[in-house]
Structures are given as C-alpha cells and as structure tokens.
C-alpha positions in Angstrom: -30.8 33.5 -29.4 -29.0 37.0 -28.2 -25.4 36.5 -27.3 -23.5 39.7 -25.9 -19.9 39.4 -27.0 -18.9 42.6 -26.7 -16.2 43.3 -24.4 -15.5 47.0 -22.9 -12.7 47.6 -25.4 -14.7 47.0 -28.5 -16.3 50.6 -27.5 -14.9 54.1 -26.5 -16.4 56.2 -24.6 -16.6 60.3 -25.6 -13.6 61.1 -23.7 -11.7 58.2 -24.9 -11.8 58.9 -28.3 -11.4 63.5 -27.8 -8.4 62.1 -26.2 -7.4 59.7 -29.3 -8.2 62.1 -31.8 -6.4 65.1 -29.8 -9.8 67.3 -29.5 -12.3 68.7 -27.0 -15.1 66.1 -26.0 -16.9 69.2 -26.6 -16.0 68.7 -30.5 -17.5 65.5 -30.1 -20.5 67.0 -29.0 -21.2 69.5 -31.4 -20.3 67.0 -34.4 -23.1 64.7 -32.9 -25.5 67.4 -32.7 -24.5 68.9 -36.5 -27.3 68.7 -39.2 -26.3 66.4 -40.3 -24.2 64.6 -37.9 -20.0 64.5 -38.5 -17.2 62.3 -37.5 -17.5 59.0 -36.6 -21.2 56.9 -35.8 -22.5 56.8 -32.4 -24.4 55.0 -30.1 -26.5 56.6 -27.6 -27.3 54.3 -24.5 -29.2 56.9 -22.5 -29.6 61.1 -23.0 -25.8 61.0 -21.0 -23.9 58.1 -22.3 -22.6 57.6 -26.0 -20.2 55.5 -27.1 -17.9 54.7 -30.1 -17.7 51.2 -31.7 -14.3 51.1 -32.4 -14.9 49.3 -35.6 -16.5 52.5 -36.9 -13.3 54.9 -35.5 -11.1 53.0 -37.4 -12.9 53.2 -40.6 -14.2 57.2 -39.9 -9.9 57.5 -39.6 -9.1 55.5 -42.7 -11.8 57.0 -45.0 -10.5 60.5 -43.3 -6.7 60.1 -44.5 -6.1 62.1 -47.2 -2.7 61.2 -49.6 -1.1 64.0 -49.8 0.1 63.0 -53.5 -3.3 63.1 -54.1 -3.9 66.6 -52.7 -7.0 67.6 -51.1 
C-alpha cells in the first residue's frame, strides 16, 4: 500500500536551493540540461516544476567539499 510521507520541507524547489547555494536558478537550469546532467538529482513533476530532495542536496554538498589539506 502507497503511503505519502513526504512533507513540503523534505523538497526544494529551484529557487530555494539557487538561493541556498548563492547562484542563479538559471545555473540550476543549465546544469539540468548539461550532457550529462551536474549538481545535485532532480525530480521533474511536470515540463515547469522540478524539485530537490533534500536528501540528495545534502549529499551533492558533502561529496562536493573538498579538504583543502588534501588540495584539489
């Protein structure tokens, strides 16, 4: 049996997360549309809605730090 549990905060909309991450939802855009696709997964709902588990963000950050003892 199906159970929806999600609640409105488990997801981010495009503008939410530009505005997290300090960029342009219009970076958001063209990382979704790169071949292949960058920065965090996506879920498309309809051609004009996408949203951002923020599961995923979290872990897109983490795996994005880089240690700077470590270098590049």
């Amino acid at each position: 049996m199906y159970s929806n549990t999600a609640r409105n905060d488990d997801f981010l909309s495009a503008g939410e997360l530009a505005s997290l991450i300090h960029v342009d939802p219009s970076t958001l855009r063209r990382w979704r549309t790169a071949k292949p696709p960058k920065g965090p997964a996506f879920t498309r709902l309809s051609p004009r809605v996408v949203v951002y588990d923020i599961v995923d963000v979290r872990g897109w950050i983490a795996i994005s730090c880089i240690d700077p003892a470590e270098g590049v």
